[in-house]
DOKE-284483 format. One record per atom (N, C-alpha, C): residue number from 1; atom name; z, x negated, y; residue in three letters. Coordinates in nm, 4 decimals. Atoms other than C-alpha are relative to their C-alpha. Example, Ala and Ser with C-alpha at 12.3 -4.5 7.8 and 13.67 -1.06 7.14 Angstrom:
# residues 2
  drenti  vexlo        up      east     north  fike
       1      N    0.0000   -0.0890   -0.1190   ALA
       1     CA    0.7800   -1.2300   -0.4500   ALA
       1      C    0.0000   -0.0900    0.1200   ALA
       2      N   -0.0060    0.0820   -0.1190   SER
       2     CA    0.7140   -1.3670   -0.1060   SER
       2      C    0.0730    0.0770    0.1090   SER
# end
This chain:
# residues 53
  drenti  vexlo        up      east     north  fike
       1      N   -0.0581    0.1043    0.0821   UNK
       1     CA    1.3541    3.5831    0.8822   UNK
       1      C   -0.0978   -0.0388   -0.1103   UNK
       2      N    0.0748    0.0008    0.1025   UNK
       2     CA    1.2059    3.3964    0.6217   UNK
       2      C    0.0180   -0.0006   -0.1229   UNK
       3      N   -0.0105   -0.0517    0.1324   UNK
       3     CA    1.1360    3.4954    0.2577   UNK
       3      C    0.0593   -0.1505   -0.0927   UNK
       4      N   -0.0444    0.1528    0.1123   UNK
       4     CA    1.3189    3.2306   -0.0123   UNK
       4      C   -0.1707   -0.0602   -0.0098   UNK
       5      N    0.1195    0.0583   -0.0004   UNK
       5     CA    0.9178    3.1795   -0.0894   UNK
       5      C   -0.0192   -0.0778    0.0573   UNK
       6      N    0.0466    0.0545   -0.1314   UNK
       6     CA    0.7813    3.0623    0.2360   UNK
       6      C    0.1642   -0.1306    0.0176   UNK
       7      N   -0.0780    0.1336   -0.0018   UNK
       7     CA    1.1074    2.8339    0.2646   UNK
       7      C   -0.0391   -0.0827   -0.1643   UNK
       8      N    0.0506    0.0908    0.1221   UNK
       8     CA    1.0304    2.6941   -0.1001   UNK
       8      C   -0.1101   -0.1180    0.0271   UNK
       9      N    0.1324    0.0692   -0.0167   UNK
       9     CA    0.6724    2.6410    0.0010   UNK
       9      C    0.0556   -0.1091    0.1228   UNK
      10      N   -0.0413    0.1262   -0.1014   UNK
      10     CA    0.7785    2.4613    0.3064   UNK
      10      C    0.0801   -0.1140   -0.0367   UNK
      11      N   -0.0607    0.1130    0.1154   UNK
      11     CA    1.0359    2.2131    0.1126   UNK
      11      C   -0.1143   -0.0414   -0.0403   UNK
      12      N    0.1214    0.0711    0.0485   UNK
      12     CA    0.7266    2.1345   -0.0902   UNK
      12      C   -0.0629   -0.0757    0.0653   UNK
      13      N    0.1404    0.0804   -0.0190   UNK
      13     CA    0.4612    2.0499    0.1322   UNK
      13      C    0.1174   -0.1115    0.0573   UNK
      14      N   -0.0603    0.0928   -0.0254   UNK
      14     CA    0.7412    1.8451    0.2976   UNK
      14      C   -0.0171   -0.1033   -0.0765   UNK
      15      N   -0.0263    0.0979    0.1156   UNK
      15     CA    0.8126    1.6840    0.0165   UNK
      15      C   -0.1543   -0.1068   -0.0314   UNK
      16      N    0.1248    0.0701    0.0390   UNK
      16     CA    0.4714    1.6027   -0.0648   UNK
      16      C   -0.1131   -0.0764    0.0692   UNK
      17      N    0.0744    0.0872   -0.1171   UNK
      17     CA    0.3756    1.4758    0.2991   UNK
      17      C    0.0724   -0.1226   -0.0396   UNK
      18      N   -0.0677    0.1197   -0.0075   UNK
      18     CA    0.6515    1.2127    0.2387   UNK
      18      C   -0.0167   -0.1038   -0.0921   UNK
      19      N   -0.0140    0.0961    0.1208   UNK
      19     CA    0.5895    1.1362   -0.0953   UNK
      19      C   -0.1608   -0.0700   -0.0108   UNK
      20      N    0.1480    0.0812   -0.0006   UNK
      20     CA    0.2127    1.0316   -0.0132   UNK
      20      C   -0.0098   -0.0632    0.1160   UNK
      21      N   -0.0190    0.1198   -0.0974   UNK
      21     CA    0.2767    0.8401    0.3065   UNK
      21      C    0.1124   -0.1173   -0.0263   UNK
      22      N   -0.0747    0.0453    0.0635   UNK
      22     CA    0.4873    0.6663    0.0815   UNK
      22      C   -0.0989   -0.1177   -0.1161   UNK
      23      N    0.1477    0.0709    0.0905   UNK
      23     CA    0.1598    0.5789   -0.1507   UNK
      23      C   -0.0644   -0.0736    0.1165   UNK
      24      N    0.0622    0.0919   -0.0530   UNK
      24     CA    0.0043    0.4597    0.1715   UNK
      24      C    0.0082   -0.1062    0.0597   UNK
      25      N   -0.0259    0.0862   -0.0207   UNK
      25     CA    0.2111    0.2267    0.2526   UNK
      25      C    0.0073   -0.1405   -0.1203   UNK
      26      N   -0.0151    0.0884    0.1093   UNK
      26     CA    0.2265    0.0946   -0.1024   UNK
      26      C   -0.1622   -0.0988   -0.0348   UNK
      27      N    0.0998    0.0610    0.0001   UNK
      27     CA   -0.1477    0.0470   -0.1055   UNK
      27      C   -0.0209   -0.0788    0.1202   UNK
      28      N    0.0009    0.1336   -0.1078   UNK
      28     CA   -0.1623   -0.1199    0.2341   UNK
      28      C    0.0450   -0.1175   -0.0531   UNK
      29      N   -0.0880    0.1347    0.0617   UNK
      29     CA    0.1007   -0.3618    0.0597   UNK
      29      C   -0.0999   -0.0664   -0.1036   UNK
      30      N    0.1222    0.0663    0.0723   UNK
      30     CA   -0.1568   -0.4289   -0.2120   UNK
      30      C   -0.1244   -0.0594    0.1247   UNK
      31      N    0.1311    0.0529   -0.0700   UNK
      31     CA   -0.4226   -0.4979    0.0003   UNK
      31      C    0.0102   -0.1381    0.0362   UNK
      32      N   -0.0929    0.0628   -0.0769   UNK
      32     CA   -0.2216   -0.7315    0.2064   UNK
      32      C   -0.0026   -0.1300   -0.1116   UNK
      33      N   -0.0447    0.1586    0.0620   UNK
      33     CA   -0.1237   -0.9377   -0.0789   UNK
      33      C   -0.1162   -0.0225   -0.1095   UNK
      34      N    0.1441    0.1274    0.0466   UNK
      34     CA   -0.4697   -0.9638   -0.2343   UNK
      34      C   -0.0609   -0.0531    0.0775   UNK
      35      N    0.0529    0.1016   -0.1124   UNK
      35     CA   -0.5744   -1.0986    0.0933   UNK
      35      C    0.0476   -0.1193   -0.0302   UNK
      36      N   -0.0687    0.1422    0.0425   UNK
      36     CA   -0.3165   -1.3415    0.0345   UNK
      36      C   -0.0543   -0.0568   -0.0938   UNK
      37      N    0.0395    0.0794    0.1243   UNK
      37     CA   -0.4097   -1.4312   -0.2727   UNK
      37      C   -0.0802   -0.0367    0.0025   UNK
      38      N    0.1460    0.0651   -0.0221   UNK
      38     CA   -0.7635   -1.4853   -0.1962   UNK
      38      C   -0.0232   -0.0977    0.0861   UNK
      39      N    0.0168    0.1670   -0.0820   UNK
      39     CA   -0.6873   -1.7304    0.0980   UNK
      39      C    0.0384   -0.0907   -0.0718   UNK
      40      N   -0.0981    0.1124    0.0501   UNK
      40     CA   -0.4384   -1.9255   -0.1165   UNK
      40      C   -0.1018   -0.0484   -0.0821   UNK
      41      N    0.0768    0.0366    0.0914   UNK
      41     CA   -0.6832   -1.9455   -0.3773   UNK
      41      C   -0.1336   -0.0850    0.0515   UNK
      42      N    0.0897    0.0749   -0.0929   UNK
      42     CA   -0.9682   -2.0629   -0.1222   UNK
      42      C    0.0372   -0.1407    0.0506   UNK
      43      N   -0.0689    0.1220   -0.0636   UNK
      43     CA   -0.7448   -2.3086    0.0293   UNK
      43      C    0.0322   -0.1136   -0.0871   UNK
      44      N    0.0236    0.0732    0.0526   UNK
      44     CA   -0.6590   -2.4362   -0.2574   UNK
      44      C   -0.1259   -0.0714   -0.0764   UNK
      45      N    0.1612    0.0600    0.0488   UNK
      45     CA   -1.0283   -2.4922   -0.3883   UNK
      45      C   -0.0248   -0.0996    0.1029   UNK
      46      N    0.0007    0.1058   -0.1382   UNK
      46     CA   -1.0603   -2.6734   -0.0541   UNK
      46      C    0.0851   -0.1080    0.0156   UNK
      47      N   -0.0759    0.1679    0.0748   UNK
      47     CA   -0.8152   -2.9277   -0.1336   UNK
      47      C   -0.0208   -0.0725   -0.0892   UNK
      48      N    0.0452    0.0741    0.1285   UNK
      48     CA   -0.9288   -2.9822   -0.4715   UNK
      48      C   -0.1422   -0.0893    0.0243   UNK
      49      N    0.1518    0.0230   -0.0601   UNK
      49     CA   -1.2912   -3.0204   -0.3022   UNK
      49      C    0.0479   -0.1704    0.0616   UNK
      50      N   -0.0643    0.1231   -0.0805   UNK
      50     CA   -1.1124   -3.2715   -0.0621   UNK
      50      C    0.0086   -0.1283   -0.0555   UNK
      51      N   -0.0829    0.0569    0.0864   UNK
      51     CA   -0.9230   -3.4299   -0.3420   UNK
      51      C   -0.0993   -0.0949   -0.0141   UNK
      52      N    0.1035    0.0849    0.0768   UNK
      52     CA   -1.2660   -3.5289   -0.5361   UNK
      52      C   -0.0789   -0.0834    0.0793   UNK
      53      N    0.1297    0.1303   -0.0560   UNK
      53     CA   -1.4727   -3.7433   -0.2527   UNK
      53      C    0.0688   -0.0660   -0.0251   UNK
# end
């Protein structure tokens, strides 16, 4: 059987696999939406470009 310890420790690392595949989805999400932001921002320069001939 196992010692209260060894179950503790196990809870933990659990815990702490979940709670950082949790961070990597949050940074994917950043990434994601500074992509966005950098097309929108392109696209719009490219209209403005347009705009001025």
């Amino acid at each position: 059987m196992m010692s209260t310890a060894k179950v503790t420790l196990a809870i933990a690392l659990f815990a702490s696999v979940v709670s950082l595949s949790g961070c990597g989805n949050t940074i994917r999400g950043v990434g994601a939406d500074t992509a966005n932001a950098v097309d929108a921002t392109q696209d719009a320069g490219r209209k403005v470009e347009r705009a001025a001939r």
